[in-house]
KEMAR-426966 format. One record per residue: residue in one letter; z, x, y of N, C-alpha, C in turn; residue number from 1. Coordinates in steps of 0.05 Angstrom, whole numbers. Example, Ala and Ser with C-alpha at 12.3 -4.5 7.8 and 13.67 -1.06 7.14 Angstrom:
2
aa	n.zz	n.xx	n.yy	ca.zz	ca.xx	ca.yy	c.zz	c.xx	c.yy	i
A	156	264	-114	156	246	-90	156	264	-66	1 .
S	142	257	-45	143	273	-21	157	258	1	2 .
***
This chain:
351
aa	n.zz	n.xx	n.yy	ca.zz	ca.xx	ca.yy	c.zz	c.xx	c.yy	i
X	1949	2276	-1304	1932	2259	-1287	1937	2230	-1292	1 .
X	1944	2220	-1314	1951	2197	-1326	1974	2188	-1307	2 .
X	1993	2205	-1302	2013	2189	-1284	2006	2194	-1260	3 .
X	1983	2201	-1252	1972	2198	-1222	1964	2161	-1218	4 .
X	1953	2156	-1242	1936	2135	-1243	1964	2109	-1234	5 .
X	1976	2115	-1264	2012	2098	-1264	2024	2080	-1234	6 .
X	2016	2114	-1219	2033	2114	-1186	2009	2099	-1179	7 .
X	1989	2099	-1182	1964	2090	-1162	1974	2059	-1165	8 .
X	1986	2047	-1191	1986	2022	-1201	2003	2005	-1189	9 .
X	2033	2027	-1184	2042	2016	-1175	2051	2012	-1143	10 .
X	2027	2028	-1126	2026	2027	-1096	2025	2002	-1077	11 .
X	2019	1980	-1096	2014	1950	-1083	2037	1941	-1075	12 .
X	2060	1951	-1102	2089	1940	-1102	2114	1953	-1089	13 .
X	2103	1975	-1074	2118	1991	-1054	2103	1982	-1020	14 .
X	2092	1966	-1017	2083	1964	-1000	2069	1987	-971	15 .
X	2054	2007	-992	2041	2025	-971	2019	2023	-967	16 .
X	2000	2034	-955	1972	2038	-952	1964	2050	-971	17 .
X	1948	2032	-987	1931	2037	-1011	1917	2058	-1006	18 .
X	1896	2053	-986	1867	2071	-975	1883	2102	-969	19 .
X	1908	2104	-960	1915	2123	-943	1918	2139	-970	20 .
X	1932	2131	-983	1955	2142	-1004	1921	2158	-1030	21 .
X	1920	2143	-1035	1892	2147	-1055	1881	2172	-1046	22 .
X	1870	2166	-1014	1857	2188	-1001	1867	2213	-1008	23 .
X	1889	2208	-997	1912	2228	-1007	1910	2237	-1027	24 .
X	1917	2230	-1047	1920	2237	-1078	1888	2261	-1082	25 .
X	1863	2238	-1084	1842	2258	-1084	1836	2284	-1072	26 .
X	1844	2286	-1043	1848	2298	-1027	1855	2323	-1033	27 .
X	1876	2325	-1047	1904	2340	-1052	1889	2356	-1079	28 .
X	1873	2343	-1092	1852	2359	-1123	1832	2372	-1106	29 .
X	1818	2361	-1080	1796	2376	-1080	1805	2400	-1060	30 .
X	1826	2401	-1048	1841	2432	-1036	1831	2449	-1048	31 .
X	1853	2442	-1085	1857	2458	-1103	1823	2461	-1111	32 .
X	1806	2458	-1112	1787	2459	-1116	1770	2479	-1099	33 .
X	1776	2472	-1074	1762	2508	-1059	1776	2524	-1061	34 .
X	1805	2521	-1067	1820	2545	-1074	1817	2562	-1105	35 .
X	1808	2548	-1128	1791	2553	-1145	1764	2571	-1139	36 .
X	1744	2548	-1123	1719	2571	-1118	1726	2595	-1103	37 .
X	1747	2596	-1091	1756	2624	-1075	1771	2647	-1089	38 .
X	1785	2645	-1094	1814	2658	-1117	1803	2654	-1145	39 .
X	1782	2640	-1155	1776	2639	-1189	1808	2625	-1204	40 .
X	1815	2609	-1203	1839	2601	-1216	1837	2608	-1247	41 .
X	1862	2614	-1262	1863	2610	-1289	1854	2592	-1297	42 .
X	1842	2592	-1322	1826	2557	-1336	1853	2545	-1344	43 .
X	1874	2547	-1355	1897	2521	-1351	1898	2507	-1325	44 .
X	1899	2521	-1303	1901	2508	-1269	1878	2491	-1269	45 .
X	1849	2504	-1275	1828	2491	-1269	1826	2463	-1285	46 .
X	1846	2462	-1309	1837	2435	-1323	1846	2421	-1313	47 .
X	1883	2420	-1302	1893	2409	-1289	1893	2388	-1266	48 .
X	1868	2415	-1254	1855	2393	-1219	1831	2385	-1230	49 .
X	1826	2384	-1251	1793	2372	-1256	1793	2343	-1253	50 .
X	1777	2336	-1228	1765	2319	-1213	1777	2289	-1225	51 .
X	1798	2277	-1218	1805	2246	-1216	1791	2221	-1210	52 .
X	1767	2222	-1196	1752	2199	-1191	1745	2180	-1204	53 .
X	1737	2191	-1232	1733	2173	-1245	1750	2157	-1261	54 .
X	1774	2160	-1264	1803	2154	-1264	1816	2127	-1243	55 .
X	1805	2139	-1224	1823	2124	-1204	1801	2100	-1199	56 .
X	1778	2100	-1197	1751	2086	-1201	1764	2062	-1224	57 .
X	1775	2069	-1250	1774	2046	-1264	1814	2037	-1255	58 .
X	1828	2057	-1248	1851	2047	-1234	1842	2020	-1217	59 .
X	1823	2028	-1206	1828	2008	-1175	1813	1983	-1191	60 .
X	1799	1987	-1204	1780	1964	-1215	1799	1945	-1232	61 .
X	1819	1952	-1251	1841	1938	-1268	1853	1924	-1244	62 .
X	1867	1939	-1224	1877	1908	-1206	1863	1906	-1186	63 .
X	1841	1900	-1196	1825	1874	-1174	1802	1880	-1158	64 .
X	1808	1902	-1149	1789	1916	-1124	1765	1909	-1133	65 .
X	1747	1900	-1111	1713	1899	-1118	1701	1929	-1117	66 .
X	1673	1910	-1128	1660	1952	-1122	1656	1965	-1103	67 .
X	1651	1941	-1073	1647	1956	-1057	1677	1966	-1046	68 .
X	1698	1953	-1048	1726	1961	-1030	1733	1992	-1051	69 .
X	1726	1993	-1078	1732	2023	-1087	1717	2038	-1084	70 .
X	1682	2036	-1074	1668	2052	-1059	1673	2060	-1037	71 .
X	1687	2049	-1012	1700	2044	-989	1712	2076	-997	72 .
X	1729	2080	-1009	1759	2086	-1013	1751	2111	-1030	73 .
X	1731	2118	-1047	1727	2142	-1060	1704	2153	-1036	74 .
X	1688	2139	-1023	1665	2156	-1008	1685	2156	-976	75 .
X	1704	2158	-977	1719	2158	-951	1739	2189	-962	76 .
X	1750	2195	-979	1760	2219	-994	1733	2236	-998	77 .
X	1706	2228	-1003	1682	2254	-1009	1676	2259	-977	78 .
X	1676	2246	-953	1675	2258	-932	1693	2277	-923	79 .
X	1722	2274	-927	1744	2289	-929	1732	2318	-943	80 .
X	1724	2305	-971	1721	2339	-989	1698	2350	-985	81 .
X	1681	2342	-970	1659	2350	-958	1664	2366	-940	82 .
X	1686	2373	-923	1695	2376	-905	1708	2397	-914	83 .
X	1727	2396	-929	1736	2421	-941	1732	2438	-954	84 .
X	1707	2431	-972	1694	2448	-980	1675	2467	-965	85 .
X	1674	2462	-945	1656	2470	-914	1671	2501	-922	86 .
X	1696	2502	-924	1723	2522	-915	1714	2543	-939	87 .
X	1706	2540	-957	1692	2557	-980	1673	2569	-977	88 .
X	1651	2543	-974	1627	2553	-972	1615	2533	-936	89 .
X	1605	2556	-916	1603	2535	-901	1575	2527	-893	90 .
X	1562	2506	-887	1549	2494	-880	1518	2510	-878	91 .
X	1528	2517	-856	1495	2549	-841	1504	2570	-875	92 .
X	1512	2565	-888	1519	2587	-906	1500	2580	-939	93 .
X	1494	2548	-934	1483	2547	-963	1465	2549	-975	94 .
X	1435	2559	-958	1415	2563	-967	1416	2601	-967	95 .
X	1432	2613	-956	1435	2638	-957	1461	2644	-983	96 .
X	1470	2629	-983	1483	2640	-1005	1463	2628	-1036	97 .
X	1450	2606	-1031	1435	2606	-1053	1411	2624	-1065	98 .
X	1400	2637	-1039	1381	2664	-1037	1393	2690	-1050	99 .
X	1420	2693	-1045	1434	2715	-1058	1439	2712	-1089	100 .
X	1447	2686	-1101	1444	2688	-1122	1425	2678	-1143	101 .
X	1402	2674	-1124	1372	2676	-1142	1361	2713	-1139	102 .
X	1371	2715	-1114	1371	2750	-1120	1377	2771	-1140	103 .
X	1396	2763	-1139	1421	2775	-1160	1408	2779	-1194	104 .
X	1389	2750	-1200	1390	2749	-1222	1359	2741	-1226	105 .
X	1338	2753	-1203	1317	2756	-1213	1298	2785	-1223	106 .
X	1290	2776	-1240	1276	2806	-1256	1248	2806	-1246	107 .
X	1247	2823	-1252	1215	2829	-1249	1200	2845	-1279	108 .
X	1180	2826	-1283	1169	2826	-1308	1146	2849	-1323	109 .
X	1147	2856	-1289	1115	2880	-1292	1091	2872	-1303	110 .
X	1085	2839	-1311	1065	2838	-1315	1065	2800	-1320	111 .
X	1046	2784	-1322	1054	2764	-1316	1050	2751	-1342	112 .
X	1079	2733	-1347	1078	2713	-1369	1074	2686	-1361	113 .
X	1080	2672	-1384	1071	2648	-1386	1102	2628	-1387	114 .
X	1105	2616	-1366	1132	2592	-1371	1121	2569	-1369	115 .
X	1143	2547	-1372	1132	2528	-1369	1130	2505	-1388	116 .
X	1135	2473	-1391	1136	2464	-1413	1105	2454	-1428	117 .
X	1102	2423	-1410	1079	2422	-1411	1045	2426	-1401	118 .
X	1055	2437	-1380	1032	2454	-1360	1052	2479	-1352	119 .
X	1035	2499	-1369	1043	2524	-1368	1037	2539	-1342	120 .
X	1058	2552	-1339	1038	2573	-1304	1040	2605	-1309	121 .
X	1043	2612	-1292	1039	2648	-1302	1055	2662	-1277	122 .
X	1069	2681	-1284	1085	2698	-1258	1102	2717	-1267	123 .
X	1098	2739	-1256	1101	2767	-1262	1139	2770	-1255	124 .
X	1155	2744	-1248	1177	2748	-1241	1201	2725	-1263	125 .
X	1229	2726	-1254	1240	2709	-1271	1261	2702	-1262	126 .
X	1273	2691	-1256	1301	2679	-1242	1323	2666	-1266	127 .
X	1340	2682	-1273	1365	2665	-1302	1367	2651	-1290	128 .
X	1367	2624	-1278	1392	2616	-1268	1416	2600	-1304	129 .
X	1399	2599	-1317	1428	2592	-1344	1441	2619	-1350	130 .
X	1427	2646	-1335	1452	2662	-1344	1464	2666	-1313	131 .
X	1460	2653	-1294	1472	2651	-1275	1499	2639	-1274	132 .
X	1501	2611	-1284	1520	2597	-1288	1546	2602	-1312	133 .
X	1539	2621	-1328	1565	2647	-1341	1583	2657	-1319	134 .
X	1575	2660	-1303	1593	2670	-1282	1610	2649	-1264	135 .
X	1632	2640	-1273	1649	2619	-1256	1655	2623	-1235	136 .
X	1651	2631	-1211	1642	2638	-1179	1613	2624	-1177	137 .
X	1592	2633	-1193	1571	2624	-1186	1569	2595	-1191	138 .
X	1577	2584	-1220	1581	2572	-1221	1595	2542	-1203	139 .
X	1615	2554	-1188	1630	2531	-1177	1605	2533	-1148	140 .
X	1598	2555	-1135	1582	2552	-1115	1553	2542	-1116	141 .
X	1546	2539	-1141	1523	2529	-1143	1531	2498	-1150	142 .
X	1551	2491	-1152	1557	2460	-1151	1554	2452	-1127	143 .
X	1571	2462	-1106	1573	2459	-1084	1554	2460	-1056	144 .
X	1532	2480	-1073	1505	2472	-1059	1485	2448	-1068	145 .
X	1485	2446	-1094	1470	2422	-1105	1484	2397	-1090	146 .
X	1511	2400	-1084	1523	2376	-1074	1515	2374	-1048	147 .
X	1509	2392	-1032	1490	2390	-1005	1472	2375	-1005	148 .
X	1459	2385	-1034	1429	2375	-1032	1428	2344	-1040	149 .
X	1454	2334	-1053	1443	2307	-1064	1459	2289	-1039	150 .
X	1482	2304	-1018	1484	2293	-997	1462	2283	-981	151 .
X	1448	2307	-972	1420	2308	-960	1402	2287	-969	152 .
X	1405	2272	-997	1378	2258	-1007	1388	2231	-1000	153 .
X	1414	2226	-987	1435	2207	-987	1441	2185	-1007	154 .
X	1446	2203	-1024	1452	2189	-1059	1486	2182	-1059	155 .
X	1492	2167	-1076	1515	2167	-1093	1516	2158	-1108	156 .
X	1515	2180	-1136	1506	2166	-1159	1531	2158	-1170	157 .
X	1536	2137	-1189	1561	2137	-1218	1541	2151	-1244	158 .
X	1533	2171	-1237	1523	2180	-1260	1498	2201	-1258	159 .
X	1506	2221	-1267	1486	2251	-1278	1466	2241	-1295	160 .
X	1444	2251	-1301	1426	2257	-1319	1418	2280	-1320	161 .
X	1418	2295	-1346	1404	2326	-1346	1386	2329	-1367	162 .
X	1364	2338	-1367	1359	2346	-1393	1373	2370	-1411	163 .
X	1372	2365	-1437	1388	2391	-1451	1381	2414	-1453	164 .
X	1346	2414	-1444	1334	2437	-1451	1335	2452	-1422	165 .
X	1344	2436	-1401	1350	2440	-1375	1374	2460	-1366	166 .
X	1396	2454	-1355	1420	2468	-1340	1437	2451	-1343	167 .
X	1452	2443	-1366	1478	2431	-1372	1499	2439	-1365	168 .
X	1502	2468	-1364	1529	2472	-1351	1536	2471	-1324	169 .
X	1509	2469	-1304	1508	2466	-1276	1515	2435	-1280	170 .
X	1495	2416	-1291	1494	2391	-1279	1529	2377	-1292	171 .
X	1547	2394	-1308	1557	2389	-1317	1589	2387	-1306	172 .
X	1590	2408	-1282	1601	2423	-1263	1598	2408	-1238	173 .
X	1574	2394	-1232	1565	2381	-1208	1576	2358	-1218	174 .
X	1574	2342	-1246	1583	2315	-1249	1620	2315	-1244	175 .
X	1633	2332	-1249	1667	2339	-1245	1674	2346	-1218	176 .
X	1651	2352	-1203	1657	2349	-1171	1654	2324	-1165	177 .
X	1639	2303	-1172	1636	2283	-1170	1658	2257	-1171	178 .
X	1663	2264	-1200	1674	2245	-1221	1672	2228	-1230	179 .
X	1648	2242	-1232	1626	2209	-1254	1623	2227	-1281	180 .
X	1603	2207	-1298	1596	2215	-1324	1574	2230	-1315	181 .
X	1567	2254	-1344	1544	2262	-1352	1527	2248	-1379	182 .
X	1515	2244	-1371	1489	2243	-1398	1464	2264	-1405	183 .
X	1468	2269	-1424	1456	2292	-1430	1429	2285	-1447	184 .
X	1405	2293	-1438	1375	2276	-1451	1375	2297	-1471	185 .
X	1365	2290	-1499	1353	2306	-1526	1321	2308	-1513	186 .
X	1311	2332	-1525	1285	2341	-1531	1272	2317	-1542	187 .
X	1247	2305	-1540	1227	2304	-1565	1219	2315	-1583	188 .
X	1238	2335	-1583	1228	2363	-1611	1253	2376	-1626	189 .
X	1286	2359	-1616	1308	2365	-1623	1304	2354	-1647	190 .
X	1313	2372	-1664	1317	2366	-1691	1340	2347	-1698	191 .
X	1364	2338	-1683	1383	2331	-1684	1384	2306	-1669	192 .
X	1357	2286	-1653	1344	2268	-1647	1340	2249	-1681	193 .
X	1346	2228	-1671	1338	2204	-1685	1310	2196	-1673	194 .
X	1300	2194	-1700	1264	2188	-1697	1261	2154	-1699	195 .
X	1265	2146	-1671	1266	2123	-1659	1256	2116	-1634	196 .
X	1243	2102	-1631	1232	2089	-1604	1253	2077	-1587	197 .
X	1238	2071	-1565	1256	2044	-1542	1249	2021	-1554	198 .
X	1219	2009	-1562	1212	1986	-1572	1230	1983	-1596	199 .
X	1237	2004	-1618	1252	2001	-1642	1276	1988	-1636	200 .
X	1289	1999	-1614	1318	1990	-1616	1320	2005	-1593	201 .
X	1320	1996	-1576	1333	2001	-1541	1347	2021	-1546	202 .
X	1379	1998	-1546	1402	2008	-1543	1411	2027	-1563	203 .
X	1404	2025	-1585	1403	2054	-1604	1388	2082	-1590	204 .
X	1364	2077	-1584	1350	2097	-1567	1370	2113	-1552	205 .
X	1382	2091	-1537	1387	2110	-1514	1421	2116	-1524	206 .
X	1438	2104	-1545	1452	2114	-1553	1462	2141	-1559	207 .
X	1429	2139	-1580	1429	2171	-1597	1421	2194	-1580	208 .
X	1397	2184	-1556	1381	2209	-1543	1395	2214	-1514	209 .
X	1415	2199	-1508	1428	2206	-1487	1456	2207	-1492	210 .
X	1465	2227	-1491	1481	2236	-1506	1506	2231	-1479	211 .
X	1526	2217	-1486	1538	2214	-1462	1536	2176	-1461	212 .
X	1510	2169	-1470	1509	2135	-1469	1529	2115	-1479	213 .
X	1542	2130	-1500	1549	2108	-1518	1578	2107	-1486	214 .
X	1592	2118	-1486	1612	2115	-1475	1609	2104	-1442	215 .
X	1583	2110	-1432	1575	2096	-1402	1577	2069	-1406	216 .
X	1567	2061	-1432	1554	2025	-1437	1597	2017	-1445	217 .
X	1604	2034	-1448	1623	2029	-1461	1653	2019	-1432	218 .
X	1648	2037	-1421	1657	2047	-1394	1656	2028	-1370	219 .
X	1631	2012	-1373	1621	2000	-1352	1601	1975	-1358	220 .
X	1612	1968	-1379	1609	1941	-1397	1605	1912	-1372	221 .
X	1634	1916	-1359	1637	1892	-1344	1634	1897	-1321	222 .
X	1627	1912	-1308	1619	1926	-1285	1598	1914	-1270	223 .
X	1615	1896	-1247	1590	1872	-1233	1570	1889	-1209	224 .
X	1565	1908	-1210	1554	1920	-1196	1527	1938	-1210	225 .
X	1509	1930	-1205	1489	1959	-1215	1498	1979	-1215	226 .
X	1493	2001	-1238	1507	2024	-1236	1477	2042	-1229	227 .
X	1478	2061	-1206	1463	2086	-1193	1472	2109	-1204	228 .
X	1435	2127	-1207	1438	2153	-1223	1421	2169	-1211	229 .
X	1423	2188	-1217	1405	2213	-1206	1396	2233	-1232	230 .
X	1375	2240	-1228	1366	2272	-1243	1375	2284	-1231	231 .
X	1382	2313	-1259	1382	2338	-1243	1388	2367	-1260	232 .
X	1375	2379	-1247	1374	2402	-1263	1365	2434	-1245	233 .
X	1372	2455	-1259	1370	2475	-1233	1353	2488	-1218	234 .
X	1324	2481	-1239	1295	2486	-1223	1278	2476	-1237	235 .
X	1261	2479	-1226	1229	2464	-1246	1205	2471	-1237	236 .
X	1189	2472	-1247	1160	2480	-1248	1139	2460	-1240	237 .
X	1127	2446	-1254	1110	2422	-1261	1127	2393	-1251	238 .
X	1153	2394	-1253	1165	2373	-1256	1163	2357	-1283	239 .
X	1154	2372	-1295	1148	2349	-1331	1184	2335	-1334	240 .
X	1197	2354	-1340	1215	2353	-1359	1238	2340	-1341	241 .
X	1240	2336	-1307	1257	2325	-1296	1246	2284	-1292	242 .
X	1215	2294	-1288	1197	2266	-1280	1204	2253	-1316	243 .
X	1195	2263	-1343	1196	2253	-1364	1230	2238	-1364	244 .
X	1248	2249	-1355	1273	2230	-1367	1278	2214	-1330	245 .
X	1270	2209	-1324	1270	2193	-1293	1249	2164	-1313	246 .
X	1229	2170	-1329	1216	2156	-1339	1226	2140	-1370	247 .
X	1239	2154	-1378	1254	2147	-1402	1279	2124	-1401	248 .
X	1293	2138	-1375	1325	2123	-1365	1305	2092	-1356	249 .
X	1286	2094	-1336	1278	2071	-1334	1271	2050	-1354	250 .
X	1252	2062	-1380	1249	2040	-1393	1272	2034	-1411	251 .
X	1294	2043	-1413	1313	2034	-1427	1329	2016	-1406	252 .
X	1328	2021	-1380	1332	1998	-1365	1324	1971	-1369	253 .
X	1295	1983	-1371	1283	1954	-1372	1275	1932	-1390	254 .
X	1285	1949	-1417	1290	1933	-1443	1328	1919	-1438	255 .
X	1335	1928	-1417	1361	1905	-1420	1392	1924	-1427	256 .
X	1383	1950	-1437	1409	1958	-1451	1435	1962	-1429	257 .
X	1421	1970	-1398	1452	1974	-1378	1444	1959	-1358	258 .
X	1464	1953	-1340	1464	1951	-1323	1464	1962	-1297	259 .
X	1439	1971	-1282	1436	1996	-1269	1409	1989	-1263	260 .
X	1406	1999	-1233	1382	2004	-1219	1365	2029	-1237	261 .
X	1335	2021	-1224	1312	2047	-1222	1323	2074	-1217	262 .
X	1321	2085	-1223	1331	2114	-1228	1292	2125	-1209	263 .
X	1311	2136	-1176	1285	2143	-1165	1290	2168	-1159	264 .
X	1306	2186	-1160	1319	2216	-1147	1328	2235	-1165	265 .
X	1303	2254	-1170	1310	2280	-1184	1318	2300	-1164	266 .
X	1329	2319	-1170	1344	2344	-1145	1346	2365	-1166	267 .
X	1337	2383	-1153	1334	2418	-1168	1340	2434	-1146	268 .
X	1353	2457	-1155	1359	2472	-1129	1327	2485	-1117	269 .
X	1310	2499	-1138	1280	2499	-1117	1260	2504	-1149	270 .
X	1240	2500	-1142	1214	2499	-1152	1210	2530	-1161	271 .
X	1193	2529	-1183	1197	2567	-1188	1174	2572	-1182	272 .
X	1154	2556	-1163	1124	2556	-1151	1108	2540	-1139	273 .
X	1090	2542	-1123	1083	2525	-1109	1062	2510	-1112	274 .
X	1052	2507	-1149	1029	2493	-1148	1038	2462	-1145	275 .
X	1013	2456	-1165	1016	2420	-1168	1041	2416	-1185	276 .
X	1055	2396	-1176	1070	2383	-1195	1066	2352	-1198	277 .
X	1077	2341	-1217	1067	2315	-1222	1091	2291	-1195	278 .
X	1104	2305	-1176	1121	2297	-1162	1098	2293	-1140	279 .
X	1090	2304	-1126	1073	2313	-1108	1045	2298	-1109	280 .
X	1039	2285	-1139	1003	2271	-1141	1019	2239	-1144	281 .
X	999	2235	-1115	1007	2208	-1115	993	2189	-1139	282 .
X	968	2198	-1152	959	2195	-1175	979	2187	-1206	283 .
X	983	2210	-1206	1011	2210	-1229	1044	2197	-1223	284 .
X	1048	2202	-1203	1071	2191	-1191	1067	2167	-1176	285 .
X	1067	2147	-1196	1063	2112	-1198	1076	2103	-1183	286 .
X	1110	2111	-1190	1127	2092	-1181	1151	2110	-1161	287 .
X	1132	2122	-1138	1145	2137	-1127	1175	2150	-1126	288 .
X	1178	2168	-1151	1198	2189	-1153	1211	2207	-1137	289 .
X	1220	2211	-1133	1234	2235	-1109	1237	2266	-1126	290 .
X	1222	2289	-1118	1242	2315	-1121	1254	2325	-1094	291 .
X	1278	2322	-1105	1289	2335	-1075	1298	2364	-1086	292 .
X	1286	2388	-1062	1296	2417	-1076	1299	2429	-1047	293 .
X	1309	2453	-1056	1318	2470	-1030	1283	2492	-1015	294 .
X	1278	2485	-1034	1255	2509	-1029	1230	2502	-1053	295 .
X	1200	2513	-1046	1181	2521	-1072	1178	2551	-1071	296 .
X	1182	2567	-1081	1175	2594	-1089	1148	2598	-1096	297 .
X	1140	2629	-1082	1109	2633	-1089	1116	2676	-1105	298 .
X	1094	2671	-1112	1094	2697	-1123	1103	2720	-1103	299 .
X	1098	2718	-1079	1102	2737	-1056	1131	2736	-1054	300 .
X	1135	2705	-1048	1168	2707	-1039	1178	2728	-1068	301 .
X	1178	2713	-1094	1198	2726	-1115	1193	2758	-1109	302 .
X	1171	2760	-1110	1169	2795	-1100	1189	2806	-1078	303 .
X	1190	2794	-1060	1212	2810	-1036	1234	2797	-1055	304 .
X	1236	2780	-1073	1265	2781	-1073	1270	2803	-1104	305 .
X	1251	2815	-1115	1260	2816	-1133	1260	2844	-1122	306 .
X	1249	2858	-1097	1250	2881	-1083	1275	2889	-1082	307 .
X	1276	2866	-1066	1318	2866	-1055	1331	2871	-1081	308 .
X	1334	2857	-1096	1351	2858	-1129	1346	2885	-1137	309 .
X	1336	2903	-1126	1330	2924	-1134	1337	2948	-1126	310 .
X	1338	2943	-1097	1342	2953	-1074	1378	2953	-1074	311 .
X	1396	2931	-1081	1419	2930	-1079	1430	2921	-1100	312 .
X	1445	2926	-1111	1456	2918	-1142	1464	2887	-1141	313 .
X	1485	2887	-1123	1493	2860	-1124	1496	2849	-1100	314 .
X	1468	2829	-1091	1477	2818	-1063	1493	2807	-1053	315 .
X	1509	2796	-1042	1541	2785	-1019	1528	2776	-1000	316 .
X	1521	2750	-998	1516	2737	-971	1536	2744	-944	317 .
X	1557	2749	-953	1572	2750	-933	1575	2777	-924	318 .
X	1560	2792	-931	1562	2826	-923	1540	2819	-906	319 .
X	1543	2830	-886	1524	2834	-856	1493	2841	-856	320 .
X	1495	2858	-873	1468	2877	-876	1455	2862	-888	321 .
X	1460	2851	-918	1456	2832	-936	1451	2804	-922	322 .
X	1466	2795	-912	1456	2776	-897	1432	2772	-884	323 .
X	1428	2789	-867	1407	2795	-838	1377	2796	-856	324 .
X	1379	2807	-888	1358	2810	-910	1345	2782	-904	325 .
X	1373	2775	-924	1365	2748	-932	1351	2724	-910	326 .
X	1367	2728	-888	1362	2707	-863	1333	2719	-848	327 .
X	1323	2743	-856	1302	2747	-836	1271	2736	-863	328 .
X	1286	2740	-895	1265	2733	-921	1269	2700	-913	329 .
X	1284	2679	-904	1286	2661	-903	1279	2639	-878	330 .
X	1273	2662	-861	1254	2654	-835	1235	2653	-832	331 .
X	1213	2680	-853	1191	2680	-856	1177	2655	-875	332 .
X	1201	2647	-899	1186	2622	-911	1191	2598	-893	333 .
X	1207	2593	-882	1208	2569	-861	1187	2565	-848	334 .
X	1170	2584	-838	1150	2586	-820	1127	2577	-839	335 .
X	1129	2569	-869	1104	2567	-884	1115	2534	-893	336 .
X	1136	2524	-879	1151	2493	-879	1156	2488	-910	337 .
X	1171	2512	-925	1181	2506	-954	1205	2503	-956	338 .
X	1218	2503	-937	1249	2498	-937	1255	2463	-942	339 .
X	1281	2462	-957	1288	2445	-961	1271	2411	-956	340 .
X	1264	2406	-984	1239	2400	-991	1244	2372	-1010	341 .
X	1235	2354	-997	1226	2333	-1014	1206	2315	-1025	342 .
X	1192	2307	-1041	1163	2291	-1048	1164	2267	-1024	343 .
X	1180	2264	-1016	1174	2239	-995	1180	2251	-978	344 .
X	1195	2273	-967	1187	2277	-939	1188	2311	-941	345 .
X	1169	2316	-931	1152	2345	-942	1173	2363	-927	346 .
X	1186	2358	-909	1210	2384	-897	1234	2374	-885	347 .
X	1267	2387	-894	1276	2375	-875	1284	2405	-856	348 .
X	1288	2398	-833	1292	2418	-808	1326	2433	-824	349 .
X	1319	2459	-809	1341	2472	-816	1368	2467	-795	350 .
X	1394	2468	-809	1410	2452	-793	1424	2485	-774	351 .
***
């Protein structure tokens, strides 16, 4: 990939179209990339095409380009791979294929426990999705729907945030479709946390507890542009644990350590229920946060789905029968306006 960059360097002095050629280049990784989520490539191939953006991002920046002419020029290639990735997974296809593999991998408990971090809830059902993401198919498709969804919020971030106690290997997977950094948030209860404040020392803070920091500040030192971020992680409850580091990234903002806007847009693929969350009280939610999710789940829904999971070993959106399940379970919640779902705007219409 190194001598992708080389050629990028020296495109000025051959006299071609920069924008064309670049396009190109990225272009040509993210093929290989639905051909991956389709075919499963060997992991040598897959390291190979792993995602150049952020590469060619500090390419264009060494000779000269401003931020907006290499924004120009990478969000002109994500329309392209937006587009091609359609050819994988398509469009009318992503909230049904995301139904199939919350199917797939929800249990049913026979009796109701207790989840949840700091406001516990109770539900007789259970959805892996971290043992979902073991499976490299699901994996690459659950990137590719989260990438819907942070289309939909109309983000573009230079930068992931996850919590650790969260879905790292999803948000980790979604940041290499990207090709930006991840930062990865520590627990307040990680043993392997430095017992340090923001007031103590900012930039230490967020050094040690965002794991991924040292090298962002490092990365993007001179970087005349605010740098934009997003939460994210693969479901949530309460919202504690996505709202707590949306709140954290800010005040290390605002003691001075980066350079970077408010951090206002968390995204989960859906809610594991439909009570209160602290996204939703305009009370608690001060400084108006965003969850953007595909769906809230209620005890009834997980029930038909955990019916289905039961009923069929392994659902296939793309099997007919399976389908018609899913799309007739996914008509009935539409009608209760839980589809694709944000704190600031309570539904978006199905496309």
């Amino acid at each position: 990939m190194d001598k992708i960059i080389e050629f990028i360097k020296l495109l000025p002095q051959i006299n071609v179209d920069m924008n064309g050629m670049i396009i190109f280049i990225l272009s040509v990784g993210t093929v290989f990339q639905v051909f991956d989520i389709t075919f499963n490539l060997p992991p040598f191939i897959r390291k190979i095409i792993k995602s150049p953006h952020a590469r060619v991002r500090n390419a264009l920046f060494e000779l000269g380009y401003t931020d907006q002419q290499i924004n120009e020029i990478v969000s002109g290639n994500k329309k392209i791979a937006g587009r091609l990735k359609k050819r994988g997974l398509k469009e009318e296809e992503i909230l049904g294929s995301l139904f199939a593999l919350m199917i797939n991998y929800t249990y049913d408990l026979n009796a109701k426990r207790n989840y949840g971090n700091e406001t516990l809830s109770e539900s007789s059902y259970y959805i892996h999705t971290m043992e979902m993401v073991h499976n490299h198919d699901n994996l690459n498709k659950l990137a590719v729907i989260m990438t819907e969804l942070i289309n939909s919020g109309k983000c573009n971030p230079d930068f992931i945030i996850v919590p650790k106690s969260g879905n790292p290997f999803l948000a980790k997977r979604v940041a290499e479709e990207w090709g930006i950094p991840l930062l990865v948030l520590k627990g307040s209860k990680e043993e392997s946390s430095l017992k340090i404040t923001i007031d103590d020392d900012a930039e230490i803070f967020f050094k040690i507890n965002f794991e991924g920091g040292h090298e962002l500040l490092k990365n993007h030192s001179s970087r005349r542009k605010k740098l934009e971020g997003i939460v994210l992680d693969c479901n949530t409850s309460g919202g504690s644990q996505v709202y707590n580091a949306l709140e954290m990234f800010n005040q290390v903002v605002d003691k001075g350590v980066l350079k970077a806007d408010h951090i206002k847009d968390a995204f989960v693929l859906f809610r594991v229920d439909s009570g209160k969350n602290k996204f939703d009280d305009p009370i608690l939610n001060v400084n108006g946060y965003k969850l953007h999710r595909f769906v809230d789940l209620d005890e009834k829904i997980k029930g038909r789905m955990a019916e289905l999971a039961k009923e069929r070993p392994e659902i296939d959106y793309m099997s007919d029968d399976n389908k018609n399940a899913i799309d007739n379970l996914i008509s009935e919640i539409s009608q209760d306006k839980k589809i694709w779902r944000s704190s600031s705007k309570k539904e978006r219409p199905q496309k």
